[in-house]
C-alpha positions as CSV (number, residue, x, y, z in Angstrom):
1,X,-5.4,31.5,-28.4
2,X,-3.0,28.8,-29.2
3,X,-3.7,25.3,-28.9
4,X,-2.1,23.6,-26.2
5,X,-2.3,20.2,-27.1
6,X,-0.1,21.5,-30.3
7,X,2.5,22.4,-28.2
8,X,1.1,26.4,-28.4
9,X,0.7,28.2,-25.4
10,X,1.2,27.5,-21.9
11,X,3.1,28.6,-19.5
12,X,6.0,25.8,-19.9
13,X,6.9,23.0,-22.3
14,X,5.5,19.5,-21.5
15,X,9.1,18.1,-21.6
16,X,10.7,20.9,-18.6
17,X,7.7,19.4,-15.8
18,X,8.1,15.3,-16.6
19,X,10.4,13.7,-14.3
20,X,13.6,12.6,-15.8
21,X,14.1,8.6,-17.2
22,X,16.1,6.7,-15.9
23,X,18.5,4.0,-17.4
24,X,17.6,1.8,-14.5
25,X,14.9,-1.2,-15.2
26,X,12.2,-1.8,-12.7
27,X,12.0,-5.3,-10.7
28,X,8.7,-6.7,-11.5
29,X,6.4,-6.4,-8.4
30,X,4.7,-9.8,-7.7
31,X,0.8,-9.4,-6.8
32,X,1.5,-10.5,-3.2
33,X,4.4,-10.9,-1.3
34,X,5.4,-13.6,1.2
35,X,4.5,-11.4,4.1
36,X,1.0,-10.5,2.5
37,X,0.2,-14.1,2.0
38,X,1.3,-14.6,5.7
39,X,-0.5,-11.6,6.9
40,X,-3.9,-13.0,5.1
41,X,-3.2,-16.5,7.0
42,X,-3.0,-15.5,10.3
43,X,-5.9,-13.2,9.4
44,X,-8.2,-15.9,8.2
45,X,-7.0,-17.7,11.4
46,X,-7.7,-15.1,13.5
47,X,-11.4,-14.8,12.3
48,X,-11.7,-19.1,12.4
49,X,-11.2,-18.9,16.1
50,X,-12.8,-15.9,17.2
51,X,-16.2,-17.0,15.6
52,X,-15.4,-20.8,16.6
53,X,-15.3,-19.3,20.6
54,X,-18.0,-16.9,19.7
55,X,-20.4,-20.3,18.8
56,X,-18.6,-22.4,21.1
57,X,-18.4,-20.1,24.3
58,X,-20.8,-17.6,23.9
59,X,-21.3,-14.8,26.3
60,X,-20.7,-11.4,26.8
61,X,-17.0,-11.4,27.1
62,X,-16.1,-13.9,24.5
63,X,-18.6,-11.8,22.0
64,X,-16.8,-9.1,22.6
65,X,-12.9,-10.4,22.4
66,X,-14.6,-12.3,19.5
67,X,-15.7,-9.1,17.8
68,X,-12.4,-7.6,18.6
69,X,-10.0,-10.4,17.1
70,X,-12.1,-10.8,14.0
71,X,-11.0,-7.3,13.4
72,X,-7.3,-6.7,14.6
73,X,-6.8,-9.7,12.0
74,X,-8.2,-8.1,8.9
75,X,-7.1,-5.0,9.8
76,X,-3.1,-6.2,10.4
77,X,-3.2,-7.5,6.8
78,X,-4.6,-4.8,5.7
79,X,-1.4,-2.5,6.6
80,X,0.9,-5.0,5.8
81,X,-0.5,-4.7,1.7
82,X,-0.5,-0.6,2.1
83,X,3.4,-1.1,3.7
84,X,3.8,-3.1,0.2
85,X,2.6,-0.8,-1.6
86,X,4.7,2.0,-0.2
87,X,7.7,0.4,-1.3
88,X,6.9,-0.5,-4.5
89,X,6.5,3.5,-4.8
90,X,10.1,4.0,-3.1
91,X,11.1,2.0,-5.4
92,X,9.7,3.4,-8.7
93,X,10.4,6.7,-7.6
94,X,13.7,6.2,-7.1
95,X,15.6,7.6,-3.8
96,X,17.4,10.6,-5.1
97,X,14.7,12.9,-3.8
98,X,13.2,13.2,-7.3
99,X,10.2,11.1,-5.7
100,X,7.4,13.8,-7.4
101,X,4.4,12.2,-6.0
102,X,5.6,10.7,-3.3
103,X,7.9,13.4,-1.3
104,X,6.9,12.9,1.8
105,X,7.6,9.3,1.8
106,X,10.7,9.3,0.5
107,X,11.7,13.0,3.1
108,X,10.8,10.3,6.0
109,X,12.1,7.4,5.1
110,X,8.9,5.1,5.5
């Protein structure tokens, strides 16, 4: 049997399934964007006051609403860094439809 990693065997070459280069150079992708670092902000805020009212105020309601807030907040930034992250992908991947990986973003649009 031939040895694959010495270009022997297999069904195809390496170099017909690797996506084709492009002459294009990537931006450089900064570790958090504005709207992440505003996203964390009101998040942080969100949890201040909901555990200020929850000390504060405390009874059944305002534990709960409390509860609640302290995890809409999180959660919001949360999506915002995955909604980052999507686009960084767009844009690596390029919108020609040669997206590999990433087809079904780049078929909807996201």
């Amino acid at each position: 049997m031939a040895d694959v990693e010495n270009g022997g065997g297999g069904s195809t070459p390496a170099t017909a399934t690797g996506p084709t280069k492009s002459n294009k150079k990537l931006k450089k992708v900064w570790a958090h964007t504005p709207m992440e670092i505003f996203s964390g902000a009101l998040a942080t805020v969100s949890v201040g006051t909901s555990v200020t009212a929850i000390v504060m105020a405390y009874s059944p309601i305002v534990l709960t609403a409390g509860i609640l807030s302290s995890v809409v907040g999180p959660y919001a930034y949360y999506q915002q860094t995955k909604l980052t992250d999507i686009i960084a992908l767009k844009e690596t991947h390029g919108k020609d439809g040669s997206c590999g990986i990433v087809l079904m973003l780049c078929r909807y649009d996201i």
